[in-house]
MARMIZA-162837 format. One record per atom (N, C-alpha, C, O): residue in one letter; x, y, z. Coordinates in steps of 0.2 Angstrom, whole numbers, plus 5000, padded with zeros to 4 digits. Example, Ala and Ser with C-alpha at 12.3 -4.5 7.8 and 13.67 -1.06 7.14 Angstrom:
BEGIN
a506649725039a506249785039a506649845039a507149835042s506449895035s506849955036s506450005039s506750065040
//
This chain:
BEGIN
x507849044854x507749014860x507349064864x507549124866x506649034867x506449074871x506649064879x506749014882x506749154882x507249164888x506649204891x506049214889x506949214898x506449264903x506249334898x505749354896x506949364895x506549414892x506149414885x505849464883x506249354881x505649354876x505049314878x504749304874x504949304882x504349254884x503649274882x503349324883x503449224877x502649254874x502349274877x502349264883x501949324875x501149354879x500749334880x500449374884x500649264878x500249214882x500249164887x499849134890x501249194887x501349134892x501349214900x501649204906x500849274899x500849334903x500049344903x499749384900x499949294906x498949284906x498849334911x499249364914x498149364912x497949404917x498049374924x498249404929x497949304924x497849264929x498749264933x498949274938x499049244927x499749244931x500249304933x500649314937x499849354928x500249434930x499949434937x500349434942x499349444938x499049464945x499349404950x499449414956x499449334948x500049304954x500749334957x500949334962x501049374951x501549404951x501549474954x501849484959x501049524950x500849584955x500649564963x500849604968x500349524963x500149504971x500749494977x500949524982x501049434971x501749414976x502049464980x502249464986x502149514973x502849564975x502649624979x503049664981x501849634980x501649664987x501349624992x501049664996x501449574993x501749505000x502149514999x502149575001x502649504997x503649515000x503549575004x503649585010x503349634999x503249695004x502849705010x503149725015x502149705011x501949665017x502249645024x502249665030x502649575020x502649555025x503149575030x503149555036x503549635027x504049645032x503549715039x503749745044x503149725037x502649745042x502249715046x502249725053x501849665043x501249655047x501549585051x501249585056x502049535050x502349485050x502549505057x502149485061x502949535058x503149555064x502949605068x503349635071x502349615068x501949645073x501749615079x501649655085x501649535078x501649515085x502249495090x502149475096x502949525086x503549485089x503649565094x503949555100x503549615092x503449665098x503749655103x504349675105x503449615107x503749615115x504349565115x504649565121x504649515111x505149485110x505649535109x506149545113x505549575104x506049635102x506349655105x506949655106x505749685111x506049745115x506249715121x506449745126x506249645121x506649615128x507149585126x507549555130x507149575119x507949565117x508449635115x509149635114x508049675113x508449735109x508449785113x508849835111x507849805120x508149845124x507749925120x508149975121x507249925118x506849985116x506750025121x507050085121x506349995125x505950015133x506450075134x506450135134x507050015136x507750045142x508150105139x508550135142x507750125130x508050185130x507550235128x507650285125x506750225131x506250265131x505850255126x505350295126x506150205121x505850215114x505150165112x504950115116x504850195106x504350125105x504650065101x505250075098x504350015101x504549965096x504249975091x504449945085x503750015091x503550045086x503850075080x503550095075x504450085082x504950135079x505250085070x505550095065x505050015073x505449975068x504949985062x505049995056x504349985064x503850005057x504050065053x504250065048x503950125059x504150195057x504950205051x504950235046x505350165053x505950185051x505850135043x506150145037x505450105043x505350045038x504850055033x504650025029x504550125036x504050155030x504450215028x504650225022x504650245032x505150315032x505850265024x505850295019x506050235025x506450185019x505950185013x506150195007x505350165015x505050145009x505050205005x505250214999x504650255008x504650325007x505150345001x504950364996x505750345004x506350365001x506550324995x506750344990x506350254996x506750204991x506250214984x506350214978x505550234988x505050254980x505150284977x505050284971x505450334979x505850394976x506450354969x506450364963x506650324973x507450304968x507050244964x507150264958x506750204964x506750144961x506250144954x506250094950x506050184954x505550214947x505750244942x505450224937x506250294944x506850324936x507350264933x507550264927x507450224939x507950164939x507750114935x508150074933x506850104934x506550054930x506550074923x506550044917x506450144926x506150164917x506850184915x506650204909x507450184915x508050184912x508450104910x508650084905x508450064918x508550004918x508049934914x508149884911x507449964916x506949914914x506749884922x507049884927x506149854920x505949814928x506249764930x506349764936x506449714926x506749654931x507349684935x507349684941x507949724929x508449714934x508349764941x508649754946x507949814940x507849854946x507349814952x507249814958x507049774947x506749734956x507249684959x507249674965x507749664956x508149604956x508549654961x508549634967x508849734961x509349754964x508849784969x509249824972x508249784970x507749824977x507749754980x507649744986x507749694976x507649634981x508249634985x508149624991x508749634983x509549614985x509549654992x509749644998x509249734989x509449774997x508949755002x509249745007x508249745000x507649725006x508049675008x508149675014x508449605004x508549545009x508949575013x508849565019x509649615011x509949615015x509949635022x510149615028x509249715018x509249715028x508649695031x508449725035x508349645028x507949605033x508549555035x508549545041x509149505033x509349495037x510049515042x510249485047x510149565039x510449615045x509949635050x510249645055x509149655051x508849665055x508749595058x508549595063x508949535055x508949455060x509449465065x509249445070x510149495062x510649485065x510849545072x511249525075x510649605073x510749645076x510649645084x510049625087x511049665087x511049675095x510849745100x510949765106x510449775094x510649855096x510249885094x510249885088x509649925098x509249955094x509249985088x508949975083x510050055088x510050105084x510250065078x509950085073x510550015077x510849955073x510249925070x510249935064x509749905074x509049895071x508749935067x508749925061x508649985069x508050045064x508650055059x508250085055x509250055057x509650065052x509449995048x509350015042x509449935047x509149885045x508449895043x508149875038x508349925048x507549895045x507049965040x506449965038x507649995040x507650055035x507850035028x507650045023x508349995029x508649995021x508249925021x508449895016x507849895023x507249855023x506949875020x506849845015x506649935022x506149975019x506249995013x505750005010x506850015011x506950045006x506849994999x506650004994x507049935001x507249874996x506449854996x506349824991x506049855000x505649844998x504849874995x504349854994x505249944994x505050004989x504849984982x504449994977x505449934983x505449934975x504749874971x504349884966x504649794976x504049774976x503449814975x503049804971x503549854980x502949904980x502749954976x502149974977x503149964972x502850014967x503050014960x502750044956x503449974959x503449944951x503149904950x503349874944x502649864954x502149824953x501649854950x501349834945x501549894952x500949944948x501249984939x500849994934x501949984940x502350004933x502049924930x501649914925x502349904932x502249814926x501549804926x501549744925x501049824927x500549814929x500349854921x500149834915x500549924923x500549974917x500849954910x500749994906x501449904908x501649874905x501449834901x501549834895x500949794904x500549734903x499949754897x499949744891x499449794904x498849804901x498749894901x499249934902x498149904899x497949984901x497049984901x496749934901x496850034900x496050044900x495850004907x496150014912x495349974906x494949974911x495049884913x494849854918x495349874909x495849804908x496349804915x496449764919x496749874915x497249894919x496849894926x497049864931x496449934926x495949934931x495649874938x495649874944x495449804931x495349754933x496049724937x496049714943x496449704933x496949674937x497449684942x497749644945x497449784942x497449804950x497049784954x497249774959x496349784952x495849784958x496149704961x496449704966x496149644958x496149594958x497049584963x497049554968x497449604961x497849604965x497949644973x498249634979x497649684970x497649744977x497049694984x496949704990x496649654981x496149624984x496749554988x496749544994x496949514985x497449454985x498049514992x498149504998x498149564989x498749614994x498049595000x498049545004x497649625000x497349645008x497349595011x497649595016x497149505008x497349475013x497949485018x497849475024x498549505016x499149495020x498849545027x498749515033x498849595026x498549625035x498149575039x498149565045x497649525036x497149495040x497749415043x497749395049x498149375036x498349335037x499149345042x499349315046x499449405040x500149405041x500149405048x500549365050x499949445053x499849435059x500049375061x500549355062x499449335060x499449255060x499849225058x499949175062x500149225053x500849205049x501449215057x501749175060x501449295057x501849295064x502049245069x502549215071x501249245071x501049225075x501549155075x502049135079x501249115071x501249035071x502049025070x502448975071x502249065068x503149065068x503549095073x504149095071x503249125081x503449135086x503349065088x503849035091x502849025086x502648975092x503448905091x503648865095x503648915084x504248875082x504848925083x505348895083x504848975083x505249005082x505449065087x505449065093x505749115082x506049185088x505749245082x505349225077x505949285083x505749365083x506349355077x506249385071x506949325077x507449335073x507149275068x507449285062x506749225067x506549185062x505949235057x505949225050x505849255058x505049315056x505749335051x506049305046x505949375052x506549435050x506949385045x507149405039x507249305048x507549275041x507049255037x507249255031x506349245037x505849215034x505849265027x505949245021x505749335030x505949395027x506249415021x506149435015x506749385023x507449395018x507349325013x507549335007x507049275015x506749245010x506349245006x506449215000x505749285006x505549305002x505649364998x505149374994x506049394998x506449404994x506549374991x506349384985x507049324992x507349284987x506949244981x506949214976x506549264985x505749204980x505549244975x505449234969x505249304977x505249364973x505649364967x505549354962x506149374969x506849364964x506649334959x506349354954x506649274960x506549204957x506049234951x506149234945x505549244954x504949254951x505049294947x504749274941x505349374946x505549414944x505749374936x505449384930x506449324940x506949294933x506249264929x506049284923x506049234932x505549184928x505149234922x505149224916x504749274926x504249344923x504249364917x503749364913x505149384917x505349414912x505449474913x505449504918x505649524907x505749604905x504849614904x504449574900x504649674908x503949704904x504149734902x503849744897x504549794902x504649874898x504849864890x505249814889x504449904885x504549904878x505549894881x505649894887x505949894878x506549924875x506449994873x506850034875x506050014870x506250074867x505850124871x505650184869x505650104877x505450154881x505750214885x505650264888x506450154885x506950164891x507150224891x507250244886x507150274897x507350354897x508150364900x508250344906x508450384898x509150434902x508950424910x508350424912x509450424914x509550434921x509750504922x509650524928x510050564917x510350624915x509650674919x509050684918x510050714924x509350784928x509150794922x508550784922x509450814919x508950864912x508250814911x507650824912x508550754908x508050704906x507350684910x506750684909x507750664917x507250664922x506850724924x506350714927x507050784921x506550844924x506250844919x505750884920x506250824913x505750824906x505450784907x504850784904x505450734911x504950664912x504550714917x503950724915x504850724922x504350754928x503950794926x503350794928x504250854922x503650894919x503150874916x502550884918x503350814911x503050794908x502350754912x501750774910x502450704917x501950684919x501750754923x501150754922x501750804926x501450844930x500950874924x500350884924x501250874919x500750914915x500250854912x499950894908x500150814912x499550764912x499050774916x499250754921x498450794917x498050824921x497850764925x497750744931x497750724917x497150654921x497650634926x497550654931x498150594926x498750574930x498950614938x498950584943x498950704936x499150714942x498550724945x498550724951x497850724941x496950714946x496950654950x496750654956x497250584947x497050534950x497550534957x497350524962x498250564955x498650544960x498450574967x498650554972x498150634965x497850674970x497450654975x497350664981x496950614969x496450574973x496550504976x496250474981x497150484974x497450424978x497750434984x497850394988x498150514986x498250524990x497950574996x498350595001x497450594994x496950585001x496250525002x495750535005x496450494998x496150424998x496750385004x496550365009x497350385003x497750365006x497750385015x497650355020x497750475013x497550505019x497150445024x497350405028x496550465021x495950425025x496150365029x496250365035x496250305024x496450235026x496950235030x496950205035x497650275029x498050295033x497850295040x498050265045x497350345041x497050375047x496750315049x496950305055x496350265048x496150205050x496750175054x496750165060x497150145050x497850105053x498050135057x498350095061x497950215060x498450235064x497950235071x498150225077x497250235068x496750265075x496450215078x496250205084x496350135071x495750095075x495950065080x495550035083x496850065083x496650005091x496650045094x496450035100x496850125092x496650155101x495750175102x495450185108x495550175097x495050195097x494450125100x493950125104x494850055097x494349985099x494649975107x494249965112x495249995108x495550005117x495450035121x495150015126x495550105119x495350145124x494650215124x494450245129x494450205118x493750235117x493150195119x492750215122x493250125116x492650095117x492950025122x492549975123x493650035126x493649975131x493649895130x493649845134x493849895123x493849825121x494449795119x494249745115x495049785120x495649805119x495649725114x495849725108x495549665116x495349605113x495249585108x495449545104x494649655108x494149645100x494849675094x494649665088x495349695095x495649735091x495749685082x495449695077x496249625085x496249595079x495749575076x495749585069x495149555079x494549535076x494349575071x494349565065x494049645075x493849685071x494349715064x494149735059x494949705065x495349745059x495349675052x495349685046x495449625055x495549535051x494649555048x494549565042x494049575053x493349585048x493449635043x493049625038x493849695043x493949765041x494049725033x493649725028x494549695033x495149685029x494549625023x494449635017x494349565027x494049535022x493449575020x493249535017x493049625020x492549675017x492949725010x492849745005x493549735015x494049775009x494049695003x493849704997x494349655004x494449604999x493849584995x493849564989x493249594999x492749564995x492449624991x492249604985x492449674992x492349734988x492649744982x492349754976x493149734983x493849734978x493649674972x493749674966x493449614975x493149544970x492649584965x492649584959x492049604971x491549644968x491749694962x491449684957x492249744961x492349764960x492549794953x492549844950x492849704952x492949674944x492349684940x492349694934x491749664944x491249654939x490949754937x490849774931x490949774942x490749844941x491049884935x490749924931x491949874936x492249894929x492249874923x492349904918x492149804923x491749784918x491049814914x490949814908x490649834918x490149854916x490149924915x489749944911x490449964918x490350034919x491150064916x491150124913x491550044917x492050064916x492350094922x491950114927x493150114920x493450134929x493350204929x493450224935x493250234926x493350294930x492450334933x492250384937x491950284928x491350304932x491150264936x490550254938x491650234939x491350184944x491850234951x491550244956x492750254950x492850304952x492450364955x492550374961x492150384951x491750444952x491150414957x491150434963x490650384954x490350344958x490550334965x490250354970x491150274964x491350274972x491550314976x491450314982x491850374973x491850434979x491250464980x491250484986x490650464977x490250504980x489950434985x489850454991x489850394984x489750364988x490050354995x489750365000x490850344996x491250355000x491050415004x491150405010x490850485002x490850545006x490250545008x490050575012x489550485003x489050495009x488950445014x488450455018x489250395015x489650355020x489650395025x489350405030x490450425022x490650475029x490150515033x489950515039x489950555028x489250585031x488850565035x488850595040x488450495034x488150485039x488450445045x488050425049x489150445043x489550415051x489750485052x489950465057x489950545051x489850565054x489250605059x489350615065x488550615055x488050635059x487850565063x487550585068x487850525062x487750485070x488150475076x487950455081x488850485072x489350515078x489350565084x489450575090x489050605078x489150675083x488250665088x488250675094x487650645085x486950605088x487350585094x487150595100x487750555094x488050525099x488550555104x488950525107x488550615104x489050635106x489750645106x490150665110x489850625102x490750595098x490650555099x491150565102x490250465100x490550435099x490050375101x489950335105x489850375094x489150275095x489450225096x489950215098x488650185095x488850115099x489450095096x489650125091x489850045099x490250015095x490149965090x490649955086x489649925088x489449905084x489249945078x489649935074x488849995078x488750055073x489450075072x489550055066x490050095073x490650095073x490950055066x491150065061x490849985071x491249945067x490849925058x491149915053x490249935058x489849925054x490149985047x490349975041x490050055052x490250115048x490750105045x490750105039x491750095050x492250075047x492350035042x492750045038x491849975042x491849925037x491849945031x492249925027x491249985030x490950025024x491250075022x491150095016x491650095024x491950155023x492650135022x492950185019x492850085023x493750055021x493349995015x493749955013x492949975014x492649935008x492649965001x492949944996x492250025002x492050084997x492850124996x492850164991x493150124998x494150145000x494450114995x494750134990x494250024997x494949974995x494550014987x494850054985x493949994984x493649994978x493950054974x493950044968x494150114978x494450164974x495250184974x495550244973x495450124976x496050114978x496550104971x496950144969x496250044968x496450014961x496250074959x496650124958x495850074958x495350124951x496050194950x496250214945x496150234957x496450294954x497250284953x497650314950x497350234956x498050184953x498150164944x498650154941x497450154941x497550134935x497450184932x497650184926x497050244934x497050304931x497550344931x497650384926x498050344937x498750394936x499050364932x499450404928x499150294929x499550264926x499550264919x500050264915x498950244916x498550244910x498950284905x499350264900x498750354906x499050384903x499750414900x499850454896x500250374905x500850384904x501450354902x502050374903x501050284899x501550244896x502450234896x502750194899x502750254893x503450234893x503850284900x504450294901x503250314903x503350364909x503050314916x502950344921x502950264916x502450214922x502850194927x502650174933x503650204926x504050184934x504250234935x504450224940x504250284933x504150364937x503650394938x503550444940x503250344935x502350384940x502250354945x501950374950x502350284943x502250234950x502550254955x502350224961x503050294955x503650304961x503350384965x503450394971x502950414961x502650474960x501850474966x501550514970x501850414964x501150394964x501150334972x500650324976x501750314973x501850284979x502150334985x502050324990x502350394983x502950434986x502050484987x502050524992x501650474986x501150524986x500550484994x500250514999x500550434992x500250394996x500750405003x500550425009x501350385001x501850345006x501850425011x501550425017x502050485008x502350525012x501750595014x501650605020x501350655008x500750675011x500150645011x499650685013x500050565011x499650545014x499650505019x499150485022x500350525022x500450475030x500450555032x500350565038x500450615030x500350685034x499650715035x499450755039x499350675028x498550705030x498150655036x497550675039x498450605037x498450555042x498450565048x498050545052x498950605050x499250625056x498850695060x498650705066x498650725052x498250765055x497650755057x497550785062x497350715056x496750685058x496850645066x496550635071x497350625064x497550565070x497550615077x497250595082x497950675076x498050725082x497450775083x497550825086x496750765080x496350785081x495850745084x495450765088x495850685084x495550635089x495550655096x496150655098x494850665100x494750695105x494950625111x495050575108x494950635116x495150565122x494450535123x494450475126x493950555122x493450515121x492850525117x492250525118x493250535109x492750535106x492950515099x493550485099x492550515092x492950485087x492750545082x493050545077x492450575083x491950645076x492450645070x492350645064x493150655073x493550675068x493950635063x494450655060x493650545064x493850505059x493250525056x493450565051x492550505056x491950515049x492050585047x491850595041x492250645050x492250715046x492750715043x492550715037x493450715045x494050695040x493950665033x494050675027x493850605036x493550535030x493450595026x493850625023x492650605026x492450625023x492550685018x492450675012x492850755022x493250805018x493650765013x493650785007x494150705016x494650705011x494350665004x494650654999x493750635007x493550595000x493150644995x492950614990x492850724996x492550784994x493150794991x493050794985x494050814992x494450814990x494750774986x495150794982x494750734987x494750644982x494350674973x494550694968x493650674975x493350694970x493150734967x492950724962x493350794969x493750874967x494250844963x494150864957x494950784964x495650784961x495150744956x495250764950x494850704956x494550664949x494250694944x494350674938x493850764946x493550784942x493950844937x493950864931x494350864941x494850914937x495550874935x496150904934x495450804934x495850774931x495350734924x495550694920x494750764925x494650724919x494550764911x494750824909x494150734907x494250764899x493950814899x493950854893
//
């Protein structure tokens, strides 16, 4: 009898893997971007303000989990297998997204929406394991691009999802919504099946786990690409943190914000379509290499008409430039994702964890640096940043290859 774990290979088309991959970074998603518009509901039900704090603090505490949970949910796949460790990362995400429905108390909040974060680690980064399960070569390549293109919708549409579920709803419907998908996840998960060989499966035992670790460190291609994933991350990171103060308070437009980031996001998705065809024809790691250098003469030239301008051009030339430069991003997004993984076969849910933990944690700090460099009335130090870190991206590609 065929079950979720024998399910034919045919019945694991390209087309329905990348529904599956997609899903399970929406469930993740959505506990971010969904609830970005409920903000001032929050903080006049839960009282942020009255203790000096931001409401911003529930993103913070919700990537800070993620952070942590990627760590755990990777050795846990490659010992347990994928289903049941997404099945037991779903269980924790639902639970505190709906403890974060139920709570009356900020400190009570960010403890929820932490193990939120954490549960929802595991969508997040064993997506790219089962992804490496599936396929590899430049195959791998493609159906990350393809999925990671379907993920970017969620920043452009989740807002709006928010949004339209305030107008029926509360601040606390967003957060059960949440926990529901999870549950759907789940579901999808049971249906999916097992991707890990069996015979891949590794001890959970320190010894074991530090012979894996070594092992993937000593991969060059793997720790090349991850390098260049995570100041790639850098970069993009540094986007999400700078463009509304930069579209509000640099350039006075405080309005334009969602527009311009909803344009950002479909240029990233269309890139990303584009994308498929390029690795088809060139394959992934020259089209990698390729897009960094392109990426870093992007930056280049937003930088030098930045600084033409005094720190800080039209705003149109702005939005143009960011376009181009989070386009040229999303396209080398997949690509060094399919590269750290490639090579690591019965090792793909402790790279993936490796590989999220790189993005998640010295990529939100090369972020920061950047971010605390930004002048009060100027931008120079997003296109010179960019750019170093994509010189450094390409630097990690190159001494990651044969």
């Amino acid at each position: 009898m065929t079950t979720a774990h024998t399910r034919p290979a045919r019945q694991r088309s390209e087309a329905i893997a990348v529904a599956v991959i997609a899903g399970l970074a929406i469930v993740m998603a959505f506990g971010v971007e969904a609830a970005l518009p409920a903000f001032d509901e929050i903080d006049t039900d839960i009282g942020f303000s009255d203790r000096g704090w931001s409401t911003s603090l529930t993103v913070t505490t919700f990537l800070a989990g993620m952070g942590v949970g990627t760590l755990v949910w990777g050795p846990l796949a490659d010992r347990f297998g994928r289903r049941s460790t997404l099945l037991l990362g779903c269980a924790v995400g639902g639970l505190g997204a709906l403890a974060t429905a139920a709570v009356d108390d900020a400190v009570a909040m960010l403890v929820a929406r932490a193990v939120w974060g954490a549960g929802a680690a595991a969508p997040a980064s064993l997506r790219n394991a089962i992804a490496r399960d599936l396929f590899d070569g430049d195959r791998l390549a493609r159906v990350a691009t393809i999925a990671s293109a379907v993920f970017l919708i969620g920043p452009v549409l989740m807002p709006l999802v928010g949004e339209g579920i305030l107008v029926v709803g509360s601040w606390r419907t967003i957060m059960l919504i949440g926990a529901g998908l999870f549950g759907a996840g789940a579901l999808g998960v049971i249906w999916f099946g097992e991707t890990m060989d069996p015979t891949h499966r590794r001890p959970l035992a320190p010894a074991a786990q530090l012979a894996g670790l070594r092992s993937i460190l000593r991969t060059r291609s793997a720790l090349g690409a991850m390098g260049a994933a995570m100041f790639l991350g850098g970069a993009f990171f540094h986007y999400l943190g700078s463009a509304q103060p930069i579209v509000a308070d640099r350039y006075g437009r405080p309005g334009w914000f969602a527009g311009i980031f909803a344009l950002s996001g479909l240029v990233m998705a269309t890139s990303l379509l584009a994308n498929r065809w390029f690795i088809g024809r060139f394959g992934a790691r020259p089209v990698g290499l390729g897009g960094s250098v392109a990426f870093i003469a992007v930056s280049a030239i937003g930088a030098a008409v930045t600084i033409a301008g005094d720190g800080l051009p039209s705003f149109w030339v702005w939005v143009v430039w960011v376009c181009a430069a989070n386009g040229l991003n999303s396209i080398l997004t997949p690509i060094t994702t399919a590269l750290a993984l490639d090579p690591l076969g019965e090792q793909a849910g402790t790279g993936a964890s490796l590989l999220g933990f790189a993005q998640l944690g010295p990529g939100a700090l090369l972020a920061a640096v950047l971010d605390g460099r930004l002048g009060d009335d100027t931008i120079t130090a997003m296109p010179v940043g960019m750019g170093l870190y994509g010189l450094a991206a390409l630097a990690c590609l190159h001494l990651g290859g044969d």
